[in-house]
C-alpha positions in Angstrom: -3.8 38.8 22.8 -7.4 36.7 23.1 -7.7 36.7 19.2 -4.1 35.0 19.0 -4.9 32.6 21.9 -8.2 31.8 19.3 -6.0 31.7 16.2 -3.2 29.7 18.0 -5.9 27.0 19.2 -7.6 26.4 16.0 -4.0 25.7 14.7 -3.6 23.4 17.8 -6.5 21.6 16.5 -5.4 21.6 12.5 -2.3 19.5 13.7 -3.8 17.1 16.1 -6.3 16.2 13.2 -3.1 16.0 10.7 -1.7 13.9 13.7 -4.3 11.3 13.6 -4.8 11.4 9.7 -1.0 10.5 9.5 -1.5 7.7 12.1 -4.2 6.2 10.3 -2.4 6.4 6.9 0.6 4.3 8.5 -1.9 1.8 9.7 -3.0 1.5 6.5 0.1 1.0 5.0 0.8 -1.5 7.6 -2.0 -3.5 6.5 -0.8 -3.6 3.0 2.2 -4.8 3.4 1.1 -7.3 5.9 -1.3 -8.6 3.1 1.8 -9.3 0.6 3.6 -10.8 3.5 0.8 -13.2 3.6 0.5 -13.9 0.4 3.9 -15.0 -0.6 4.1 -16.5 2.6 0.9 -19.1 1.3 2.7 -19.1 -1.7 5.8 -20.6 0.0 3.8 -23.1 1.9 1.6 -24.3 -1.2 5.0 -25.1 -3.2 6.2 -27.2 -0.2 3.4 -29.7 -0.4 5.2 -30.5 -4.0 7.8 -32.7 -2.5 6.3 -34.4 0.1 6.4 -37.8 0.6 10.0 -38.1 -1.1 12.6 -38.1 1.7 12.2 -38.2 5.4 14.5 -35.8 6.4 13.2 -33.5 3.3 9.3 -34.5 4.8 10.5 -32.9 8.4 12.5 -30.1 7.0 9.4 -29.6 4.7 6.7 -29.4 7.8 8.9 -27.3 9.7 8.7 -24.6 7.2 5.1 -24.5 6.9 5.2 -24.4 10.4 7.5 -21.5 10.7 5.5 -19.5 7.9 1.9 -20.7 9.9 3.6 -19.0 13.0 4.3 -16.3 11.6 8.1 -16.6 11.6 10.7 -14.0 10.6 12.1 -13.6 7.5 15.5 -14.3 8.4 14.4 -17.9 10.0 12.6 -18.7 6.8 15.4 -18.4 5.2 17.5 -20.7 7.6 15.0 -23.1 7.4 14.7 -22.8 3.1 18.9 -22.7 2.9 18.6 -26.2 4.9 15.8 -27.7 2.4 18.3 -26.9 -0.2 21.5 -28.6 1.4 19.0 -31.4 1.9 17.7 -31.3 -2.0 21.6 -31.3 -3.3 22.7 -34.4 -0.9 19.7 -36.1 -2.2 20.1 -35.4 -5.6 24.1 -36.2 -5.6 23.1 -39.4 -4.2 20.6 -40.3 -6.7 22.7 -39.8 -9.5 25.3 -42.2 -8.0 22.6 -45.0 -7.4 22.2 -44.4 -11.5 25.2 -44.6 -12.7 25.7 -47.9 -10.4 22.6 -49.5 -11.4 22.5 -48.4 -15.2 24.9 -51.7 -16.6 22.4 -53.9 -14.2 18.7 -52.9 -15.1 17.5 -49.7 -16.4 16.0 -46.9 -14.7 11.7 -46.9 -15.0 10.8 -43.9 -17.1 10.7 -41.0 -14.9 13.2 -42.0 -12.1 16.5 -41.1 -14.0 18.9 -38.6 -13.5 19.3 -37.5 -9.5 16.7 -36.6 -6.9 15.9 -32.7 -8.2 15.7 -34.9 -11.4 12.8 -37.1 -10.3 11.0 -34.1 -8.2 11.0 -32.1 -11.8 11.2 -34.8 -14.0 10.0 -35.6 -17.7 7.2 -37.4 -17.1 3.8 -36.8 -18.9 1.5 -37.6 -16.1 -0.2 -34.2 -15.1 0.0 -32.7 -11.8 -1.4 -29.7 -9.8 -0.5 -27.8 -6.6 -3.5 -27.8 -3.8 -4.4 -26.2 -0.5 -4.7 -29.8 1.2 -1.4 -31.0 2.4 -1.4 -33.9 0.3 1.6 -34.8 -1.6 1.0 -34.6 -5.1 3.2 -36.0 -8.2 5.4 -32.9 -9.7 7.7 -34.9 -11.5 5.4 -33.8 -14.8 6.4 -31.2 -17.5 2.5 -30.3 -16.8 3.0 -29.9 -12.9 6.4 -28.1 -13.7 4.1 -25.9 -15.5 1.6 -25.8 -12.9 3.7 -24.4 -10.6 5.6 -21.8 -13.0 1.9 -21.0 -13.5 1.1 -20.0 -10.0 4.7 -18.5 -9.3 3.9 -16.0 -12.1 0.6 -15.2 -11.2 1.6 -14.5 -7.5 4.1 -11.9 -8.7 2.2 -10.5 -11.5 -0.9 -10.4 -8.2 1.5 -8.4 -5.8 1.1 -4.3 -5.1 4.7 -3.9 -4.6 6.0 -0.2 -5.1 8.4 0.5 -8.1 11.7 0.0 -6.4 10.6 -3.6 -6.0 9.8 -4.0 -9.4 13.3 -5.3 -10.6 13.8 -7.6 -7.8 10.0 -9.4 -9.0 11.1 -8.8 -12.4 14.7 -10.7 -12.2 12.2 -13.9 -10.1 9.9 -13.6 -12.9 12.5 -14.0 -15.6 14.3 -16.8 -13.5 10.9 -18.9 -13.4 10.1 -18.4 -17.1 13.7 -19.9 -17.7 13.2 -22.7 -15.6 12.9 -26.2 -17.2 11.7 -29.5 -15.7 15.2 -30.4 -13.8 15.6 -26.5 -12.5 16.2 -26.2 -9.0 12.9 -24.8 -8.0 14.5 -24.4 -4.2 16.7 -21.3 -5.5 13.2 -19.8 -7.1 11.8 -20.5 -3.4 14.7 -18.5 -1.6 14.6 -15.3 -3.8 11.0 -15.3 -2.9 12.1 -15.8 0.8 14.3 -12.8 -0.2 11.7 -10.5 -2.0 9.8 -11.5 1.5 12.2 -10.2 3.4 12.8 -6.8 1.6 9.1 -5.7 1.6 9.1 -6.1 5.3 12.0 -4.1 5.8 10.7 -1.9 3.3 7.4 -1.6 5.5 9.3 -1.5 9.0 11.7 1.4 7.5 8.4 3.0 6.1 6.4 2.8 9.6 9.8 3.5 11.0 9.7 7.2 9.2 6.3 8.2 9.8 6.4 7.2 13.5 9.1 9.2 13.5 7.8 12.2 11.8 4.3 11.6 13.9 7.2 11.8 17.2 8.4 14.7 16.3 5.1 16.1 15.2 3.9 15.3 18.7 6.7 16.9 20.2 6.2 20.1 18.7 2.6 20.1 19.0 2.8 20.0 23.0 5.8 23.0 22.4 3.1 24.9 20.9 0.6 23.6 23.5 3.1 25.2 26.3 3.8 27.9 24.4 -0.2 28.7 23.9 -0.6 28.3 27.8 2.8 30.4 28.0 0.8 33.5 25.7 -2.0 32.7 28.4 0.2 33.4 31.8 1.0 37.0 29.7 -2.6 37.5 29.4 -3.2 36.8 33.4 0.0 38.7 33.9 -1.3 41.9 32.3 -4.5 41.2 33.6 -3.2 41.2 37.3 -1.0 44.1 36.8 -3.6 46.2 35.6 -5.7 45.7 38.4 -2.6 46.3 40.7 -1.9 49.5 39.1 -5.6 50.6 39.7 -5.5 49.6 43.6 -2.1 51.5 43.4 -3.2 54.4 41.9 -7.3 54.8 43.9 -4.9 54.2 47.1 -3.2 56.9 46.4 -6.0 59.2 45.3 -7.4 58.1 48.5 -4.1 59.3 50.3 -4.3 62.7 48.8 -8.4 63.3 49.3 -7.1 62.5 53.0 -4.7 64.8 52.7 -7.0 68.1 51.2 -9.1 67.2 54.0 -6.9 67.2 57.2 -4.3 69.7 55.5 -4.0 72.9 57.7 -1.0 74.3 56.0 -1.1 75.0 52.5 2.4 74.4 51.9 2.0 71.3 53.6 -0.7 70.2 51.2 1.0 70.8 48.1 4.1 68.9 49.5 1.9 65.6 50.7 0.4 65.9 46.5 3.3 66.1 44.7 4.7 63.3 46.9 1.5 61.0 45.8 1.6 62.4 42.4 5.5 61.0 42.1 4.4 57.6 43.2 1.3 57.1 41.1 3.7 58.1 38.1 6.6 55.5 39.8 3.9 52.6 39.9 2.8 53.7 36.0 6.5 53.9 34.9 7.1 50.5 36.8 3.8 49.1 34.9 5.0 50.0 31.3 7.8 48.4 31.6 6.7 45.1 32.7 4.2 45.5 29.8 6.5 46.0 27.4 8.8 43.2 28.5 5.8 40.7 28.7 5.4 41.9 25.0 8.4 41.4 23.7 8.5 38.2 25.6 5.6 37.0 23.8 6.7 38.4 20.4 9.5 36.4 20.4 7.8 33.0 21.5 4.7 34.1 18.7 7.7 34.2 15.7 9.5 31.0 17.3 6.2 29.6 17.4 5.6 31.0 13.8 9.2 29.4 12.2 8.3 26.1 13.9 4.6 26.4 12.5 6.3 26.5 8.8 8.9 23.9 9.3 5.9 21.5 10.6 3.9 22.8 7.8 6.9 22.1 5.3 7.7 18.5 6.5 4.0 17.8 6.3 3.3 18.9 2.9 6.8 16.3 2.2 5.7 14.0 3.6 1.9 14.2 2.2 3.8 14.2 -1.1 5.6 11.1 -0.3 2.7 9.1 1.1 0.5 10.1 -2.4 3.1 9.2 -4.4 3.2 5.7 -2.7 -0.2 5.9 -2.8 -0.3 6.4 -6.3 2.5 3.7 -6.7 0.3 0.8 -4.7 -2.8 1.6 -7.0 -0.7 1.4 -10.6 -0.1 -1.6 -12.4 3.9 -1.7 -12.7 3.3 -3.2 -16.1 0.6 -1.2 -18.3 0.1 1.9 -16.2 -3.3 1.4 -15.5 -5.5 0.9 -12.2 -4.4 -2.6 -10.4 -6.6 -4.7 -8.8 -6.1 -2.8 -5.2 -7.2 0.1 -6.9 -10.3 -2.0 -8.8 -11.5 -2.7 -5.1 -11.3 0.4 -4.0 -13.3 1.7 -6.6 -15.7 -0.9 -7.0 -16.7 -0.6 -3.0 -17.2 3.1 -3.9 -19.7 2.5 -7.2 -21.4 0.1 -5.4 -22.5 2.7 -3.0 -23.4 4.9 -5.1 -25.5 2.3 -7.2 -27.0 1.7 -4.0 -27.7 5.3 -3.3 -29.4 6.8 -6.4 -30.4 3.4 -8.0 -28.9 4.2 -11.3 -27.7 1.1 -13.5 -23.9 -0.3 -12.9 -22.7 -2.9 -15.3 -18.9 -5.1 -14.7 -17.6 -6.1 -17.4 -14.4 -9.1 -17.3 -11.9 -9.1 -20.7 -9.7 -12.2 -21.1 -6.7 -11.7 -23.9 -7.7 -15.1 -25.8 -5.2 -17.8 -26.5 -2.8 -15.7 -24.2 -0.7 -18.7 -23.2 -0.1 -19.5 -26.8 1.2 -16.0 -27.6 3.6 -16.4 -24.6 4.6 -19.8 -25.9 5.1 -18.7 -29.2 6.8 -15.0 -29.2 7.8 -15.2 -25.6 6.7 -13.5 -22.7 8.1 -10.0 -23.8 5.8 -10.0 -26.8 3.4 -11.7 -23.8 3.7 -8.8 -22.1 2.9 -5.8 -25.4 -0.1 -7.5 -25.7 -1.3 -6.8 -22.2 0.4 -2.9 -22.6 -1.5 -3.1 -25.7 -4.8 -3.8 -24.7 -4.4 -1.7 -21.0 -3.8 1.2 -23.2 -7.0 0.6 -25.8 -9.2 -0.2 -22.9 -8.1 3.1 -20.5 -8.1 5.1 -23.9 -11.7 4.7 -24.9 -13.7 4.8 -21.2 -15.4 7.4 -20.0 -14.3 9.7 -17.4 -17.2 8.3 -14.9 -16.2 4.6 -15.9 -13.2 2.4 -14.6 -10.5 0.0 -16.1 -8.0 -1.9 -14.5 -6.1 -5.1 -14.4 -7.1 -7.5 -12.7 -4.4 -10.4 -12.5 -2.1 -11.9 -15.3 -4.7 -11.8 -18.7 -7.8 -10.4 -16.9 -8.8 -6.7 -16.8 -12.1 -5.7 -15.3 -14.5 -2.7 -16.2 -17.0 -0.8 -14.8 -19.6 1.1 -16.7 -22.0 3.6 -14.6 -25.4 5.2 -16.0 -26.1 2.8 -18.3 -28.0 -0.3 -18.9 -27.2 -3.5 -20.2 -28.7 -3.2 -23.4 -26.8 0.1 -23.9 -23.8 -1.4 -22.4 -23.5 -4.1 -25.3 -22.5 -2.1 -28.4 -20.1 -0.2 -26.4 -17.9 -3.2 -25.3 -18.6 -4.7 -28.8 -16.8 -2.2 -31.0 -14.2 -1.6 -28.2 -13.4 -5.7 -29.3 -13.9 -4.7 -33.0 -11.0 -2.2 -32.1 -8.4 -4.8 -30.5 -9.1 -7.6 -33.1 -8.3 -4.7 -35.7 -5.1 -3.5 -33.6 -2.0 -5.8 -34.3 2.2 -5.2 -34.0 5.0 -6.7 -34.8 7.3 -8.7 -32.7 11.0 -9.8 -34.2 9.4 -9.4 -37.4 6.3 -11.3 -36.7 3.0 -9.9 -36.8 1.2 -10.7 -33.5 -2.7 -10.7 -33.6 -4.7 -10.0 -30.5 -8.4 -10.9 -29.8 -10.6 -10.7 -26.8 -13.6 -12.0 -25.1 -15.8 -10.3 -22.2 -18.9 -11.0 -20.2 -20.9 -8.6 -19.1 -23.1 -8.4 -15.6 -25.6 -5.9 -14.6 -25.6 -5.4 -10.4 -28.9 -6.1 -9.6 -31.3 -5.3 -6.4 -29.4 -7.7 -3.6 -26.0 -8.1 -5.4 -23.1 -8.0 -4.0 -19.9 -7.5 -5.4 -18.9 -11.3 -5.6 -22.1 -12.2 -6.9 -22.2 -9.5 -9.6 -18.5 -10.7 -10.2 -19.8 -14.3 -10.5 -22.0 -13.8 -13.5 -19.8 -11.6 -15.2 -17.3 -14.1 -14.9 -19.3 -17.1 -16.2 -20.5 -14.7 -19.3 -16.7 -14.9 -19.8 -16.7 -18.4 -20.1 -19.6 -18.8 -21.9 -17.8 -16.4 -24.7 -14.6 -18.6 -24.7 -16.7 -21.4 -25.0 -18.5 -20.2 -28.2 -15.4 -19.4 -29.7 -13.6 -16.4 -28.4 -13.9 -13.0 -29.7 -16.7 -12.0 -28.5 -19.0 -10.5 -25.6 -21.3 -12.0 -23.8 -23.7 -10.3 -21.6 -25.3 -12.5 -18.4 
């Protein structure tokens, strides 16, 4: 009965550290969503600053958004406040197009200021533009800013860790801003964004939702076993304190008939006064194995209760492990090549670095950039766009070692990481994996498409740390673009 109290406690323990493991894993989880959250919620606020300074009503309806997304507002109010800006955008726009058609016979229109209001946000004008952090209002009635921004947009979707079943949703916004042209209503972009906003975070409340759940009922059935240990326990005190009451019982009755031998003047007397204490000591014995055998079958039942609830914790846990590496997996893939993302790349990188630090042994980063990306996307589209990047995923995560890393790192850029070997050795080794994708080629709607790359290389050196590192590799990128593409580059 002690050995199973042992067993029983180490169990006890196994769950309470599955307990916290799970608990930590949901934080985790929180976190990451949390981080997408705020990153489309910057997103949001950085497209705002576009319009500004073009209506007052717009202007307030504008700062009120930021606003809401600086305080952290729900998704449902965002999207009150978003539908709003776009009554707001429509009224201004129907009454722009009015003014034109009244003042067209009279004088014509300045270049850039035809058409209605969404026409003169998104205009055709050729002065560039960008999108900053400062909340200063910019020009975006440029095909350049209208490209800015479809820029950014892109990169902000093709930057998010979503899991697959979000996939189509970003895919569908994705294929709505490439299709976007200079009088688009940009607004309805900014609402399915709201939208894919609001998804992950019920996604990541119904996903804490479950394992606080499971970690409830975990809980639960951890203090049943708890009771159910201090239950097997009380048997073990119970036998205990029988046993010692059938010893008193039986001496005391020893005692009774040593009395009786020695006052006994009749020896029928005697044998009467024995047999009588005989009876009882085998009445208290009798009375003893029974309770003994009911405390045993009492606790054989609790031990295989305590057993089939073991298993069913044991079978929900090993579910719900499954589940969580999937989504594990899931957050660390690429949704577009397959390979390593960039939450992955960090991960990873954080763990090289301390071993680099460790054992001293060389750690080179390499940066590849598809060259002249945007003109493949502008010329074959951004399906053929996107084979090139599959392409080159695949060629890089093909030909690394298994104690090396690739992954993507955002839109064009994947990032490398070569361990045990030096610079100089590095070198060759990126250069022939180039050779390879300048050779490799396909055809897209009966065109052949032609794909080159540049890299810069950076060795980690004593006092790096990962930005800096990240930094040279980075410029060594630029100095190979800037000497022609096609080639690597080492810092």
């Amino acid at each position: 009965m002690d050995i199973d109290t042992d067993n029983q406690a180490q169990e006890l323990e196994q769950w309470k550290k599955k307990y916290l493991d799970y608990l930590e894993e949901s934080e985790r989880s929180e976190k990451q969503w949390k981080d997408s959250d705020e990153l489309l919620r910057k997103t949001i606020s950085r497209l705002t600053l576009a319009a500004d300074g073009l209506d007052d009503t717009l202007d307030k309806q504008l700062r009120d958004l930021r606003n809401a997304i600086r305080d952290h507002s729900s998704s449902s109010q965002l999207r009150v406040r978003i539908d709003e800006m776009s009554r707001t955008l429509v009224r201004l726009d129907q009454s722009g197009k009015q003014r034109d058609v009244t003042d067209e016979s009279a004088t014509p229109a300045p270049s850039g200021e035809s058409g209605g209001f969404l026409k003169r946000i998104f205009g055709t004008s050729s002065s560039p533009a960008s999108v900053s952090d400062s909340e200063t209002p910019h020009d975006v009635g440029s095909t350049g800013s209208t490209e800015t921004i479809r820029d950014i947009l892109v990169q902000l979707l093709e930057r998010l860790t979503l899991p697959d079943e979000f996939s189509g949703h970003v895919e569908r916004i994705r294929a709505h801003i490439l299709k976007m042209d200079e009088g688009g209503q940009w607004d309805s972009v900014l609402g399915e964004i709201a939208d894919l906003v609001q998804a992950i975070r019920a996604q990541s409340l119904k996903e804490k939702q479950g394992i606080e759940d499971f970690l409830k009922q975990l809980g639960e059935r951890l203090q049943e076993v708890d009771r159910q240990l201090a239950q097997s326990e009380a048997y073990y005190d119970d036998t205990r304190d029988a046993g010692e009451r059938l010893d008193t019982q039986v001496q005391q009755e020893i005692s009774g008939i040593g009395n009786s031998v020695r006052d006994a003047t009749d020896l029928g007397q005697l044998k009467q006064v024995v047999r009588t204490h005989i009876d009882v000591i085998l009445e208290h014995m009798a009375g003893h194995r029974e309770a003994e055998q009911q405390r045993y079958d009492e606790a054989k039942r609790e031990i295989v209760v305590m057993g089939e609830r073991m298993a069913d914790m044991e079978s929900e846990t090993e579910t719900l492990r499954s589940r969580i590496d999937d989504e594990r997996s899931q957050a660390k893939t690429d949704a577009l090549t397959g390979i390593p993302n960039r939450l992955a790349w960090e991960e990873r990188l954080e763990q090289e670095i301390a071993r680099w630090k460790r054992f001293s042994t060389p750690l080179v980063l390499v940066m590849w950039d598809v060259d002249h990306f945007k003109q493949i996307n502008d010329r074959f589209g951004h399906k053929a766009g996107d084979k090139v990047l599959r392409t080159l995923a695949h060629m890089l995560a093909d030909n690394v070692r298994e104690t090396d890393f690739v992954a993507r790192y955002g839109g064009e850029e994947f990032v490398q990481l070569i361990t045990g070997t030096s610079l100089e050795e590095c070198l060759p080794v990126v250069e022939k994996l180039r050779a390879g994708i300048e050779s490799t080629a396909f055809h897209f709607r009966d065109e052949r498409v032609t794909i080159t790359a540049s890299c810069g290389l950076a060795l980690f050196q004593d006092g790096d740390s990962a930005d800096q590192c990240f930094e040279r590799a980075d410029k060594a990128l630029y100095r190979a673009k800037d000497a022609g593409r096609n080639r690597c580059i080492s810092d």
